[in-house]
C-alpha positions in Angstrom: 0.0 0.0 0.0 1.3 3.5 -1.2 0.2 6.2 1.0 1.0 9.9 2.1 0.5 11.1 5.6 0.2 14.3 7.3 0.2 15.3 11.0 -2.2 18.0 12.2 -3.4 18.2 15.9 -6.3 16.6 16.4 -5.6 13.9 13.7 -3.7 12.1 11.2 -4.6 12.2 7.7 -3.6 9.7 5.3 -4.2 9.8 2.1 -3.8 5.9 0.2 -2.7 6.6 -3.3 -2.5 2.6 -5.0 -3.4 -0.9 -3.6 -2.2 -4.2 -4.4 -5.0 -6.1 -3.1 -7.8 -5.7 -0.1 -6.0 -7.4 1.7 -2.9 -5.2 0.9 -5.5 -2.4 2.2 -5.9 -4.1 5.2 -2.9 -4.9 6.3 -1.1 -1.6 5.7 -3.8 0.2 7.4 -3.9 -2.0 10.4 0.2 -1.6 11.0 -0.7 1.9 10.8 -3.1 2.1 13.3 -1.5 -0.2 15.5 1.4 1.9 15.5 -0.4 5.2 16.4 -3.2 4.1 19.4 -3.3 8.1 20.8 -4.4 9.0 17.2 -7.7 9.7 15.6 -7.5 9.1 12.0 -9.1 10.4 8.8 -8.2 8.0 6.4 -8.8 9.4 2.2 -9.4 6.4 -0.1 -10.9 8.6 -2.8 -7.6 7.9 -5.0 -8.1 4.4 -5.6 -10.6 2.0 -7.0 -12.9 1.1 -4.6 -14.7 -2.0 -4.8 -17.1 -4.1 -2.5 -14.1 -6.2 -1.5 -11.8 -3.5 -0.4 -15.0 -1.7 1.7 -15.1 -4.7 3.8 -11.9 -4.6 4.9 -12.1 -1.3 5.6 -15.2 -2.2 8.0 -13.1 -5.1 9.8 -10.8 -1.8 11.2 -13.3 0.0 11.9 -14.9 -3.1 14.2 -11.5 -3.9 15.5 -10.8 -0.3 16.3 -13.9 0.6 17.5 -13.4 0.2 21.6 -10.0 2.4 21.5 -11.8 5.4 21.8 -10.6 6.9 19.0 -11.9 7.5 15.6 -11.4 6.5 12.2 -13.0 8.1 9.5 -13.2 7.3 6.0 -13.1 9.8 2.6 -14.7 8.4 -0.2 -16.0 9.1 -3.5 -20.2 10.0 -3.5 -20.2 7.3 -5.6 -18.7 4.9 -3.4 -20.8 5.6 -0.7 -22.9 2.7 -1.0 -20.2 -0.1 -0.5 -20.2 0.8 3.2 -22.5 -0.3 6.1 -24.6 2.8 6.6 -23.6 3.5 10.4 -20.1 4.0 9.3 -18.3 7.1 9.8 -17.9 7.3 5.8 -18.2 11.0 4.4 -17.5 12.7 0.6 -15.1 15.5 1.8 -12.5 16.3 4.4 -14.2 19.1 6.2 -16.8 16.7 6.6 -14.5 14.4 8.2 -13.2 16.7 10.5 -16.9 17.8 11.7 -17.6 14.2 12.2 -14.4 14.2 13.8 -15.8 16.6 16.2 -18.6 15.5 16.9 -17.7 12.3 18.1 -14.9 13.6 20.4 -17.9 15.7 22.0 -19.8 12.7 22.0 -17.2 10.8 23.9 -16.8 13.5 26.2 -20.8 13.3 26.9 -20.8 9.5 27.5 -17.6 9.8 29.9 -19.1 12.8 32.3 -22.5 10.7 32.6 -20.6 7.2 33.7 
C-alpha cells in the first residue's frame, strides 16, 4: 500500500494513493493504526478504486478499532458511498471528516461525564 500522511493536531490524515489487493488495504492500514493508538485518523481512499471487497476490509478496522476510543473516519467518493455499512463514519469530503471528527470527540466527552 502507497500512501501519504500528514500530521495535524487533532488527527492524522492519510491519504492511500494505489493498492495491491484488499488485503494489501488491510494490512497496511492495520500496521498503521497499531502503531499510532493516541491518534484519531481520517483516512482518504478517494484515489483508488474502490470496490465491495476492499469496503469490507475497511469495515473489519473500523470493528476492530472501534473500543480504542478513537476515531477512524473514511473519505470516499459519493459514488462509493454505498459499498459501506450505513452506520459507518464514511463521508464525501474532508471538512466533513473533521466535523464528524468533532462531533464524536464531543460525543465521547458526553458519555464519559455521565458514567
Amino acid at each position: 500500500m502507497k500512501h501519504s500522511s500528514v500530521s495535524k493536531a487533532a488527527y492524522e490524515l492519510l491519504t492511500i494513493q494505489s493498492i495491491d489487493s484488499p488485503t494489501d488495504l488491510h494490512n497496511g492500514l492495520d500496521e498503521l493504526l497499531d502503531r499510532h493508538l493516541d491518534r484519531h485518523f481520517i483516512i482518504d481512499v478517494t484515489k483508488i478504486t474502490l470496490k465491495e471487497s476492499h469496503s469490507k476490509e475497511l469495515q473489519k478496522l473500523l470493528d476492530k478499532y472501534r473500543s480504542s476510543n478513537r476515531s477512524i473516519i473514511y473519505i470516499t467518493k459519493i459514488e462509493d458511498l454505498s459499498h459501506f455499512d450505513e452506520r459507518a463514519p464514511v463521508v464525501p469530503t474532508l471538512q466533513e471528516a473533521i466535523d464528524f471528527l468533532e462531533m464524536e470527540e464531543i460525543e465521547r466527552k458526553l458519555t464519559g461525564e455521565e458514567e
